[in-house]
C-alpha positions as CSV (number, residue, x, y, z in Angstrom):
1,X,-6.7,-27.0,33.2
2,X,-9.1,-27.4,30.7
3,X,-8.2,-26.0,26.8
4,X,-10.0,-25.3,24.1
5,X,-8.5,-26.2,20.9
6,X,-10.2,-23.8,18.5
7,X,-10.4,-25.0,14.6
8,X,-12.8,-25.4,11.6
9,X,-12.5,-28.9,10.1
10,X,-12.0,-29.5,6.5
11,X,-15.6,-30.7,5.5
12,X,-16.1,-34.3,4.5
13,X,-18.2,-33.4,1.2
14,X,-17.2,-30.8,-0.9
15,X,-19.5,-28.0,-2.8
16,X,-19.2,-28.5,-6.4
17,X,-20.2,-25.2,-6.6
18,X,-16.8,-23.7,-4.6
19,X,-13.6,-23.3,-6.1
20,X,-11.3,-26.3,-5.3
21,X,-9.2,-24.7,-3.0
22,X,-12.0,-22.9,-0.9
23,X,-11.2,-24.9,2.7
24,X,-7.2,-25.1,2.1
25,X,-6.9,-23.6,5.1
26,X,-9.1,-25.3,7.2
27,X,-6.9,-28.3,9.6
28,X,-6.7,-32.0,9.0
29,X,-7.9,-34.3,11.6
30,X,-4.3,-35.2,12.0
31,X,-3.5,-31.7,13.0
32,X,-5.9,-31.6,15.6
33,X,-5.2,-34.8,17.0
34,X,-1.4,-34.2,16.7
35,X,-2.5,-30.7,18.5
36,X,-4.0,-32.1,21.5
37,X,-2.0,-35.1,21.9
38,X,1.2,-32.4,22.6
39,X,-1.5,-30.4,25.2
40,X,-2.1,-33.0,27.5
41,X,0.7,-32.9,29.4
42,X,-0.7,-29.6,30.4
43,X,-3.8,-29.9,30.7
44,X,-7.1,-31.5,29.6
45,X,-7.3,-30.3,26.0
46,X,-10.9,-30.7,23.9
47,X,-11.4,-29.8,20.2
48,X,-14.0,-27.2,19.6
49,X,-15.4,-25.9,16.1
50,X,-15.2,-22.2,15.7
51,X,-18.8,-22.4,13.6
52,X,-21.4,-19.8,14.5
53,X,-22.0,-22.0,18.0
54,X,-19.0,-20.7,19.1
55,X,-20.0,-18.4,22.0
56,X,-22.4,-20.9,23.2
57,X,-19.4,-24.1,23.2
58,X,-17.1,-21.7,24.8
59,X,-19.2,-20.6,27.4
60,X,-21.0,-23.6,28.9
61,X,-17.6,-26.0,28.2
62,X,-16.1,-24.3,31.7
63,X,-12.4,-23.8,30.0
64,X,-9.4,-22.2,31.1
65,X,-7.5,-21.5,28.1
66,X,-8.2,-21.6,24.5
67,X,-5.1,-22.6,21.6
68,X,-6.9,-21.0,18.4
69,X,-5.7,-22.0,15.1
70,X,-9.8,-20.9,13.7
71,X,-9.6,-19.6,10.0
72,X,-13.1,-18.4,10.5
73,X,-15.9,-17.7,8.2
74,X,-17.1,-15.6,6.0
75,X,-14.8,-13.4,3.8
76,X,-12.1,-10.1,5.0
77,X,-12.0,-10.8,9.2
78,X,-12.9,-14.4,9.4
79,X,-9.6,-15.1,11.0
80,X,-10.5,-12.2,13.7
81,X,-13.3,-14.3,14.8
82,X,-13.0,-16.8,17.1
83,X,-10.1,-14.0,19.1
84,X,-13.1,-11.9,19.3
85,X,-15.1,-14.8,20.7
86,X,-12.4,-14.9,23.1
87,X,-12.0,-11.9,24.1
88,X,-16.1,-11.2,24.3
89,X,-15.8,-14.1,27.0
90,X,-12.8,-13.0,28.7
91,X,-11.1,-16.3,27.8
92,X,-7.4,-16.1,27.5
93,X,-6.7,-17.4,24.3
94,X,-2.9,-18.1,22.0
95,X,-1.7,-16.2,19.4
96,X,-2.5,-12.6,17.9
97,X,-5.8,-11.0,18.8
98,X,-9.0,-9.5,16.5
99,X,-6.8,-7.0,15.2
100,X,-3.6,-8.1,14.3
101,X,-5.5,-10.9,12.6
102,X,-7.9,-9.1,10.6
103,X,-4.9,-7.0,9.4
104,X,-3.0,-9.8,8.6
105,X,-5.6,-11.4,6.5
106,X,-6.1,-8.2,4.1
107,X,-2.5,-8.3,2.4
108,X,-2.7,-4.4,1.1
109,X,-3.4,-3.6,4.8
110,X,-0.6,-5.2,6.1
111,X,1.4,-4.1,3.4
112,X,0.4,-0.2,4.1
113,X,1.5,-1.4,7.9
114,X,5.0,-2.4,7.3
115,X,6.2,0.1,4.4
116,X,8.5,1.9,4.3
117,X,9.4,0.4,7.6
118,X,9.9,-2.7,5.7
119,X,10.5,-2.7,1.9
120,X,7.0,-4.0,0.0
121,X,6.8,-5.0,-3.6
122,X,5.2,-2.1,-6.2
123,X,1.5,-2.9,-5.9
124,X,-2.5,-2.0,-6.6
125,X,-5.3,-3.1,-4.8
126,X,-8.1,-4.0,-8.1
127,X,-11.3,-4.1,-6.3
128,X,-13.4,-4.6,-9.1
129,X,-13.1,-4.5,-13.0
130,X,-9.5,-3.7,-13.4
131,X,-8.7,-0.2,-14.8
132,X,-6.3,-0.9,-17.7
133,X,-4.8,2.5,-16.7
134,X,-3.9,1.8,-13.2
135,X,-2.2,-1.4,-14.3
136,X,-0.4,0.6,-16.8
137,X,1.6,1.7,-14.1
138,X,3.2,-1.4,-12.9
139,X,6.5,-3.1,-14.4
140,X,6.2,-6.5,-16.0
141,X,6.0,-9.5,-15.0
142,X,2.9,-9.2,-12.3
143,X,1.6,-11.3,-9.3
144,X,-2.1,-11.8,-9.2
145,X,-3.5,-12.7,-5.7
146,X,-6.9,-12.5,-4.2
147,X,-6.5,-10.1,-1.4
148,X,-7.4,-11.8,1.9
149,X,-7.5,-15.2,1.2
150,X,-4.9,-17.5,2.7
151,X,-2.8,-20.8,2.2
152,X,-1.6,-19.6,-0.9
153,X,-5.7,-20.1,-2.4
154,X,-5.9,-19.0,-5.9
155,X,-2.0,-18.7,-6.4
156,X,-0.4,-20.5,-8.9
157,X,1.9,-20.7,-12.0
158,X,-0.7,-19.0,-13.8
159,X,-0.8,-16.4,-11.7
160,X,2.3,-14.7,-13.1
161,X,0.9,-12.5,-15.5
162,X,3.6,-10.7,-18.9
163,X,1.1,-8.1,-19.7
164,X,-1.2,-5.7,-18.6
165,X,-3.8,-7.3,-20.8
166,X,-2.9,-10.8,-18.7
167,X,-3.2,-9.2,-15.7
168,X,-6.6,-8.0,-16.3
169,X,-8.0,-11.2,-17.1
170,X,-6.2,-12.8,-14.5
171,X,-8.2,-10.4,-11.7
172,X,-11.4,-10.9,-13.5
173,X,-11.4,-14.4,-13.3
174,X,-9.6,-13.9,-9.4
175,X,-12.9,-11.9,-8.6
176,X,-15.5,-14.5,-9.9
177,X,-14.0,-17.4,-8.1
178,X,-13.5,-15.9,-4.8
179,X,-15.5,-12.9,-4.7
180,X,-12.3,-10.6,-3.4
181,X,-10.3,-7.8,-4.4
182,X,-7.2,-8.8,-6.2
183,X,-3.6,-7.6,-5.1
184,X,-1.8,-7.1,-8.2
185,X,1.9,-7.2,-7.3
186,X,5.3,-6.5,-9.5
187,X,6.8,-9.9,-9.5
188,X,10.1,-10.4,-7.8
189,X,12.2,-13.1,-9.5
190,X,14.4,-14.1,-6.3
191,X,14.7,-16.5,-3.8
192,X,11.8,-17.1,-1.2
193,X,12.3,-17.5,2.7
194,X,9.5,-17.9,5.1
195,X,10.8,-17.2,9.0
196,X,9.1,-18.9,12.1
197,X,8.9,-16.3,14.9
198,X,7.8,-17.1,18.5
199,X,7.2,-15.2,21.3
200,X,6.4,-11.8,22.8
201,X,8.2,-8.6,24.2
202,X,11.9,-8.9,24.5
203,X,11.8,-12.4,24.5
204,X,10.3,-12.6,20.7
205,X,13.0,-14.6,18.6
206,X,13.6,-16.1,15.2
207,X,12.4,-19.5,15.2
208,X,14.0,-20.5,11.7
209,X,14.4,-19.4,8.4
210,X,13.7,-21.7,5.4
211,X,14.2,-21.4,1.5
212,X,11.4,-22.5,-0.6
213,X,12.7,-23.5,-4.1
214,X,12.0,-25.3,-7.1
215,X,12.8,-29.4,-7.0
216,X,13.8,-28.4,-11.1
217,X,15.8,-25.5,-11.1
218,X,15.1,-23.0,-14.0
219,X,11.7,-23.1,-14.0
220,X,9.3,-20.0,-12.8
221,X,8.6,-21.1,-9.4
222,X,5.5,-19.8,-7.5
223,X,4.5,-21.4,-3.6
224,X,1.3,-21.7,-5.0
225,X,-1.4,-24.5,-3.5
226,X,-0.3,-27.0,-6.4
227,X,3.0,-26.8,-5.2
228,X,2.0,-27.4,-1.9
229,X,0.3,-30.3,-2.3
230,X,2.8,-31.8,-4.0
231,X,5.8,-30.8,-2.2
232,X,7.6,-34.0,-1.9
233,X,7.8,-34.0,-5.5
234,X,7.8,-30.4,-6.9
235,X,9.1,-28.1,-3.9
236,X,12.5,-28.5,-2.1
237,X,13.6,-27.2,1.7
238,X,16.5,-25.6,2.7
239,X,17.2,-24.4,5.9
240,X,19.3,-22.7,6.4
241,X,18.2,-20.9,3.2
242,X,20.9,-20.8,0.8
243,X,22.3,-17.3,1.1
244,X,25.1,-14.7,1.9
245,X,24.8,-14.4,6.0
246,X,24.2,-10.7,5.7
247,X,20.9,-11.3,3.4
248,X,19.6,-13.9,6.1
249,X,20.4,-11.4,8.9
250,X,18.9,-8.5,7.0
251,X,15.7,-11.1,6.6
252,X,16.0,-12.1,9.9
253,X,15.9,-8.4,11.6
254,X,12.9,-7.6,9.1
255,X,10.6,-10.4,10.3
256,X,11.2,-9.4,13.9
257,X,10.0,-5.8,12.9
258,X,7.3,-7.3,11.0
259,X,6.3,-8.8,13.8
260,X,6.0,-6.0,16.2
261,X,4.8,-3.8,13.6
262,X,1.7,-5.8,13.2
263,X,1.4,-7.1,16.4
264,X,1.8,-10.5,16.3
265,X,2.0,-12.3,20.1
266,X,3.1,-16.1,20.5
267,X,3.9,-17.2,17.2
268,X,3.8,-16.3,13.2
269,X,5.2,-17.4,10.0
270,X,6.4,-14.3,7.5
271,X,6.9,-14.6,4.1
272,X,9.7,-12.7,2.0
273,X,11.0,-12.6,-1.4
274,X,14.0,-11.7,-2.8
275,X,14.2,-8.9,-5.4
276,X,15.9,-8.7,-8.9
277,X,19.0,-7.2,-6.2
278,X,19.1,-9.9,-3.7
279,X,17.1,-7.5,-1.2
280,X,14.2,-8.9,0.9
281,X,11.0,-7.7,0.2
282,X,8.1,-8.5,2.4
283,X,5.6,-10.8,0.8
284,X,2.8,-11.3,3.4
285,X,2.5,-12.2,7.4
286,X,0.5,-15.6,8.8
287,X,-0.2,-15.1,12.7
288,X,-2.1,-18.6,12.2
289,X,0.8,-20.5,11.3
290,X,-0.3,-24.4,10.3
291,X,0.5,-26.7,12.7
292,X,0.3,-29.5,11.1
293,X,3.2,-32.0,12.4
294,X,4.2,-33.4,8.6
295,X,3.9,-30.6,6.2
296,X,3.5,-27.2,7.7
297,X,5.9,-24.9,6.3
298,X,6.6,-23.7,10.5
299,X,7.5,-27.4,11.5
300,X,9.5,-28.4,8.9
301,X,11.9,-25.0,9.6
302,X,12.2,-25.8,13.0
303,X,12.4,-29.9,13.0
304,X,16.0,-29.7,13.9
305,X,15.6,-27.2,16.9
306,X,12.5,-28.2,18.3
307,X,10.5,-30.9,18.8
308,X,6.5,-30.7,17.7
309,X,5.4,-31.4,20.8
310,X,7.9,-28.6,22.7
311,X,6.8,-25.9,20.0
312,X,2.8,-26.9,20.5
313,X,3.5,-26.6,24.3
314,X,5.3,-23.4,24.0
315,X,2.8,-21.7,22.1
316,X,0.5,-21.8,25.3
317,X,3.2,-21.5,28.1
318,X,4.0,-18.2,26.1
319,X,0.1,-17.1,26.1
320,X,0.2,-18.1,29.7
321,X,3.3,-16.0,30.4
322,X,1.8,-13.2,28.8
323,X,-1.6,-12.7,30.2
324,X,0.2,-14.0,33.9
325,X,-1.2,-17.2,34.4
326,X,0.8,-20.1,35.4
327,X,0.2,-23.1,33.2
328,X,2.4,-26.4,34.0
């Protein structure tokens, strides 16, 4: 069987001109290579660039299957992309399709999904120079995030805003750098978990749950992308996280509905938060987990339970499952 291994490589030379963050998402070569190496004891796996050749790679490469873990380009559905590309071609493909993964992407769309099915942070979506009177409305301290941006781009400590006044200026200078509406959030001071899930139907399970905390305790923590980058040093991993059982089952039973409410298929990470209370609050969903076999938040979860290569497989035996095709 031949595979596709859909990404978008980090670029070798940077624009100046983008924000230094602007291909976070995009995979390493290590993640590709790490990728494929698990594949081939199914098959003959090939790494193909999601770019705007896509249709044409696709449909003169003769493959069987594709494993897509393409960010896209372009700006709101460039995650929905290559799935499209897919499904155009009648290529069976892993993961979520267009839709889920457009959804996913716009975080006030998924958050207008889930609620009040699942509880969601106060919120306003600032789509261009913020009304002072809107944001009135909010309690203080705020989260400032562009809207459909992943891998935490343009999150940081600074984006914890105390006033209104903050807050305004923070989505000003959000808008400028990445061009997007901002989400403007109510900032909940609690513990953060991230849950691995995997699979589909009745057999769709919790994969792990971790806790995502501060290496200093004390100090305002934000998973932001300088956090990230320096996790050995600045971010600590707890898994199990460190909480009551009835808060990790309550988490637990949330991601799962998360899950089917935004109809995820193979695999996702979801993101909560805990609020002033100790109740979970749903932060956003990734159906394009990184797979990255060092530093992805979805590996390091499930290290103990799973082995990298097991997981990568398992992502396309459960595609295979799923659309009845017999992969092994």
């Amino acid at each position: 069987m031949k595979i596709a291994v859909l990404h978008n490589p980090r670029p070798a030379d940077k624009d100046i001109a983008l924000p230094d963050d602007a291909f976070e998402e995009y995979d390493s070569n290590e993640t590709i290579e790490a990728i494929c190496d698990a594949l081939a004891a199914l098959g003959k796996p090939e790494p193909v660039v999601a770019d705007r050749r896509l249709p044409w790679r696709l449909a003169e490469g003769g493959f069987d299957f594709a494993f897509n873990i393409a960010e896209g380009e372009g700006r709101r559905c460039r995650e929905a992309v290559a799935a499209s590309v897919c499904e155009l071609l009648g290529l069976p493909f892993t993961g979520s399709d267009a839709l889920t993964l457009a959804a996913a992407q716009d975080k006030a769309i998924a958050r207008r999904i889930l609620s009040p099915d699942i509880p969601v942070a106060r919120a306003i979506l600032v789509e261009g120079d913020p009304d002072e009177s809107l944001l009135a409305g909010l309690t203080y301290p705020v989260i400032a995030k562009p809207n459909d941006e992943g891998s935490s781009k343009g999150i940081g400590r600074g984006s914890v805003c105390p006033s209104m006044a903050a807050a305004a200026e923070r989505c000003r200078w959000l808008r400028s750098r990445y061009g997007c509406p901002t989400l403007v959030e109510e900032f909940l001071p609690g513990v953060e978990v991230t849950v691995g899930v995997r699979g589909n139907g009745a057999a769709r399970h919790i994969l792990g749950l971790m806790e995502i905390a501060a290496s200093e305790p004390g100090e305002l923590f934000v998973y932001g992308v300088e956090a990230k980058r320096d996790w050995r040093r600045r971010v600590r991993y707890h898994v199990p996280p460190r909480l009551p059982a009835a808060v990790l089952d309550a988490i637990a039973d949330y991601a799962l509905e998360a899950y089917c409410l935004l109809g995820c298929r193979d695999i996702a990470r979801i993101d909560f938060r805990l609020d002033a209370a100790g109740r979970p609050v749903f932060l956003e969903c990734n159906p394009l987990p990184g797979l990255n076999p060092r530093d992805s938040d979805i590996i390091i979860m499930s290290r103990d339970a799973c082995r990298y290569e097991d997981l990568v497989r398992g992502i396309l035996l459960d595609a295979g499952q799923r659309v009845g095709l017999f992969i092994g």
